[in-house]
C-alpha positions in Angstrom: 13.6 13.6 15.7 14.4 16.9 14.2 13.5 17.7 10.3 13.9 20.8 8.4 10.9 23.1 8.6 9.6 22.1 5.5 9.8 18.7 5.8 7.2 17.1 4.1 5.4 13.0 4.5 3.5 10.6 2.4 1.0 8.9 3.7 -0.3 5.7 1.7 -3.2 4.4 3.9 -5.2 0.9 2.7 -8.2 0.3 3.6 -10.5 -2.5 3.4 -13.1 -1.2 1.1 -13.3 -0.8 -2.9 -16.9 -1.2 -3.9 -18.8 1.0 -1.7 -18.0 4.4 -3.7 -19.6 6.5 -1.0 -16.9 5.4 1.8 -14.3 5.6 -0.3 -16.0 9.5 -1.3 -15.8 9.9 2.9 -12.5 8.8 3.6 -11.0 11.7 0.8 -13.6 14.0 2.0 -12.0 13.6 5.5 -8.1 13.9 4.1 -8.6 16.3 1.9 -10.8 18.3 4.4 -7.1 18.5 6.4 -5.5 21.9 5.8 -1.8 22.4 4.3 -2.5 18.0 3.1 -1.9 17.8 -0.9 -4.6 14.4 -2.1 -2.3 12.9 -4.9 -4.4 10.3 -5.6 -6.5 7.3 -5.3 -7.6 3.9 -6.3 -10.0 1.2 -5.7 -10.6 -2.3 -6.4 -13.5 -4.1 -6.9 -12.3 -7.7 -6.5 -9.6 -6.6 -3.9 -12.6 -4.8 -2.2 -9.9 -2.5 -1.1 -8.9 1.6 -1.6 -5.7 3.4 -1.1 -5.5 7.1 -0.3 -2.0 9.1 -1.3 -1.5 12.2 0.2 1.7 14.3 1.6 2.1 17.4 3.5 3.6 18.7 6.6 4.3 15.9 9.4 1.4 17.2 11.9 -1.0 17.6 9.0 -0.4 14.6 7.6 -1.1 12.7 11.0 -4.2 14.1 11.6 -5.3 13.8 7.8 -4.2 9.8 9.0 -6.4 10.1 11.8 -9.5 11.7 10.4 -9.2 8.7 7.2 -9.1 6.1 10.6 -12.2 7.4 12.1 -14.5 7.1 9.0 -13.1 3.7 8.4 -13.7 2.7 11.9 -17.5 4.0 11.5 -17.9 3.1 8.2 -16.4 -0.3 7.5 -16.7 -4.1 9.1 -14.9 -6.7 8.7 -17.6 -9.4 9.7 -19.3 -8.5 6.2 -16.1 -7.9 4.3 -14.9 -9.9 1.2 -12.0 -9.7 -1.5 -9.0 -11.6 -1.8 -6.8 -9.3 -0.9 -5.4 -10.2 2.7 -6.4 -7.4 5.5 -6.1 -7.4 9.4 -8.2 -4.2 9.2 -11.1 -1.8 8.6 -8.0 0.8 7.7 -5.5 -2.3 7.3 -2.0 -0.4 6.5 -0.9 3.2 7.8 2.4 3.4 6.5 4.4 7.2 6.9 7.1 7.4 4.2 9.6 10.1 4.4 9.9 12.9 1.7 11.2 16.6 1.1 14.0 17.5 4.4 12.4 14.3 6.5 14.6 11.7 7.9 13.6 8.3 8.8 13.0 8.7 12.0 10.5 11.0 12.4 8.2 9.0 9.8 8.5 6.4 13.2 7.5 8.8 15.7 4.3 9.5 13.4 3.7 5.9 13.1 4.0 5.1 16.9 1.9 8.5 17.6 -0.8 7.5 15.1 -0.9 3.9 16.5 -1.1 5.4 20.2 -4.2 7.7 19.1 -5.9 4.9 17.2 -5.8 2.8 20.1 -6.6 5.7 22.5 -9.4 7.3 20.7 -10.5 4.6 18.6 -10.4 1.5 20.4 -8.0 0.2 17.5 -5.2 -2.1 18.0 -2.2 -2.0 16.4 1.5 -3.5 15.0 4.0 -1.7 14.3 5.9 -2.8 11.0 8.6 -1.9 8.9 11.4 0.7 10.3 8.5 1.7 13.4 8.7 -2.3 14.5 9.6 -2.5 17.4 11.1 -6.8 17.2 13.1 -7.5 14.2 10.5 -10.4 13.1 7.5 -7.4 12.9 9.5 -5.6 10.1 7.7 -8.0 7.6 4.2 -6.9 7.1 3.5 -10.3 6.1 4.2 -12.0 9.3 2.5 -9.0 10.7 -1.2 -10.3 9.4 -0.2 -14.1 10.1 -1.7 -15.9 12.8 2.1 -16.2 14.7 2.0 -12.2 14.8 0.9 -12.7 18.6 -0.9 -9.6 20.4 -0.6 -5.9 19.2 1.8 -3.6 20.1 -0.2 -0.9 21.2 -4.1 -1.7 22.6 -5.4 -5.0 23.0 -7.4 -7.7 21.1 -9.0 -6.7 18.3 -11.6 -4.3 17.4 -14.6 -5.6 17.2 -15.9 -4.2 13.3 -12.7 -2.8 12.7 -10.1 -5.0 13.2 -6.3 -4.1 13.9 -4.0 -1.7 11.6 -0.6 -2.1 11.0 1.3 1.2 11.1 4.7 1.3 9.6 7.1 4.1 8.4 9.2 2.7 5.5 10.8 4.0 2.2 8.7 4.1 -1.0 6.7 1.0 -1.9 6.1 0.4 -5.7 2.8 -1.9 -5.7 1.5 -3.3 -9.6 -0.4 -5.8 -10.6 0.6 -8.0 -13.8 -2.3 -9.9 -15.1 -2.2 -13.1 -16.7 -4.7 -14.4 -19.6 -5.6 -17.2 -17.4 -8.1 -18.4 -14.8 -6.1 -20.6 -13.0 -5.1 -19.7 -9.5 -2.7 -22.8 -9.0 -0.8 -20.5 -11.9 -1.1 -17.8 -10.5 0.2 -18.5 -7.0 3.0 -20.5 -8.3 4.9 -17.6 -10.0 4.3 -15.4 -7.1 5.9 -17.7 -5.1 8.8 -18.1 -7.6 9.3 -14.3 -7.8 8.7 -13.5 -4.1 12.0 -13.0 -1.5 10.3 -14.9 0.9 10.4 -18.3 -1.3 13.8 -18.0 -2.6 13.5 -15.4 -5.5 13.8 -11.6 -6.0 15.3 -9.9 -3.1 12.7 -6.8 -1.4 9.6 -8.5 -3.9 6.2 -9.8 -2.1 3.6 -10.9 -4.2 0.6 -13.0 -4.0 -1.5 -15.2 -6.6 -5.1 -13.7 -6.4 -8.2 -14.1 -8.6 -10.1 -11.5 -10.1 -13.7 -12.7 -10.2 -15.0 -9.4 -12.4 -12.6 -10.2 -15.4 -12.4 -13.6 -14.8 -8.3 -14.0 -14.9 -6.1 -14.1 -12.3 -3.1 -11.7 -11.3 0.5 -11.8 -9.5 -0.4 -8.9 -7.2 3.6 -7.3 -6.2 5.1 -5.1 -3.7 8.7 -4.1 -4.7 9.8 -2.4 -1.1 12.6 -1.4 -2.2 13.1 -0.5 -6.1 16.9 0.2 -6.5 17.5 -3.1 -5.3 14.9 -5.0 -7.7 13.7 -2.5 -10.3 10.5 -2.8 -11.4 11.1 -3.7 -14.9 13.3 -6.5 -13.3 10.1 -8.2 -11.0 7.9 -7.6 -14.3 10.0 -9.8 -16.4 10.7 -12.3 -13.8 6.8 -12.9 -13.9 6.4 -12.8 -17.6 9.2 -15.2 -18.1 7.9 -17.7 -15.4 4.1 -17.2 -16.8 5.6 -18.3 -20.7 7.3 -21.4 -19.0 4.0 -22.3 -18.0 2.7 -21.4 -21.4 0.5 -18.5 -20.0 0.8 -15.0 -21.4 1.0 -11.1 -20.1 -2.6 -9.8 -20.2 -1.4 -6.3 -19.0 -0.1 -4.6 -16.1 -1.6 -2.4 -13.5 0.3 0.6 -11.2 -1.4 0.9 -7.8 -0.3 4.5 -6.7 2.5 6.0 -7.6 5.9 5.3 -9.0 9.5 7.6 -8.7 10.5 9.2 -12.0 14.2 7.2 -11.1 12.0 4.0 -11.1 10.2 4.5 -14.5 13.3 5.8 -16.2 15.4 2.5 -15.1 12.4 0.7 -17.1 13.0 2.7 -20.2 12.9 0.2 -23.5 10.8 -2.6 -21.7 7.1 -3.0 -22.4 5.5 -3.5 -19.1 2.2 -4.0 -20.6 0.5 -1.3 -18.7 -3.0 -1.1 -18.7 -3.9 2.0 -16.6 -0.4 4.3 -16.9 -0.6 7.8 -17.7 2.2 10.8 -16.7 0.9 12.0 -13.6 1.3 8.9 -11.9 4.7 9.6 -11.6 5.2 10.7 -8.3 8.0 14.1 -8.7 5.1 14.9 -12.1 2.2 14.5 -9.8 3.8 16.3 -6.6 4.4 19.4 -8.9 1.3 20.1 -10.2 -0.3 19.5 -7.2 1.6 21.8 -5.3 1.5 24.6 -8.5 -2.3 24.2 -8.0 -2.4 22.4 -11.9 -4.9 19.9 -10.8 
């Protein structure tokens, strides 16, 4: 798939761990120790037990920044002593390849098939392809993806046996939040995400999932909004705090995972989304620049 030479990728890996701080120092170490790779960011979470890396650059780098991440987590991480409650297949859990700057589509697939043979190949890794890399219309869905009907890999076989499986995707930009609600009741919880979610009926390109956070001692409607221009954010926010009041439960705050597009946060302009953890550079174009000008 051709791409202007300056094509540029994102990368958002997950992996399964957010409480041992020096993995999570090992898996940047071994992205950011990837020439021509820009780090934008990172988070972890405690109760999720889980990290996510965000980091663009050229396509090549980018793959083996992807690949360095893989083999530390593969070392490092097992899922027969993992907890959290957020749901994982594996050790790195997600690879997705998200096209920026002059890249089309398609080669944010060709990475994601590449990356899946090499983790297989050198890794012992299995993996399913999801999202525009899937290779049967019912693997889009990461969802069914890490259900038990998923079926074997699509590259390797089995499973891993610390490390699990990895779903590798390419896909357009993902906005992930977290709105919390001043209550520690899961059955709550759970029922808004399942009246907000696509998949039950409500807003179209929304996941989310009811999931308890032991450390504050609330719950959350965790959300992935996979496509934004279709259901802004602002839009999925409300939906939850309107079905939370219904059940007499209010907005505790909100929480951005990542990054967001400046388009995304400029449709939201005049609504309170409660956040808890915002600040400017998590705007994607903001943080890209200053990166890139050598600002941070």
């Amino acid at each position: 798939m051709s791409a202007r030479p300056e094509a540029m990728v994102e990368c958002v890996p997950n992996f399964s761990e957010g409480r041992d701080a020096g993995v999570v120092a090992a898996l940047v170490a071994a992205v950011s120790g990837v020439s021509g790779v820009f780090l934008l960011g990172q988070t972890a979470d405690v109760d999720h037990n889980r990290c996510v890396l965000t980091f663009a650059g050229p396509p090549e780098a980018v793959l083996d920044a992807a690949l360095a991440a893989a083999r530390v987590a593969v070392e490092r991480i097992d899922l027969a002593t993992h907890t959290g409650v957020h749901p994982r297949i594996g050790a790195l859990d997600v690879l997705p390849f998200v096209p920026l700057e002059g890249a089309p589509m398609g080669l944010c697939v060709e990475l994601a098939e590449r990356a899946a043979k090499r983790l297989w190949e050198d890794l012992g890794v299995p993996c399913f392809l999801y999202e525009a890399a899937a290779r049967t219309a019912v693997r889009r869905n990461l969802a069914f993806v890490r259900s038990p009907r998923a079926g074997a890999p699509d590259v390797g076989l089995g499973r891993h046996p610390s490390a699990g499986c990895t779903a590798v995707g390419a896909r357009k930009f993902l906005i992930a939040c977290n709105v919390n609600l001043a209550s520690g009741d899961l059955s709550v919880a759970k029922a808004i995400a399942r009246e907000v979610r696509e998949s039950s009926g409500g807003l179209p390109c929304v996941k989310a999932l009811g999931l308890e956070l032991h450390s504050r001692g609330i719950v959350q409607v965790s959300m992935n909004l996979t496509d934004f221009e279709v259901t802004p954010l602002h839009v999925a926010f409300q939906a939850v705090r309107d079905a939370a009041a219904a059940r007499g439960v209010r907005i505790e705050g909100s929480e951005l995972i990542g990054f967001i597009p400046r388009r995304a946060i400029e449709a939201a302009r005049g609504v309170d989304l409660r956040w808890e953890n915002f600040r400017d550079d998590m705007v994607l174009e903001t943080r890209w620049e200053r990166v890139r000008s050598g600002a941070l």
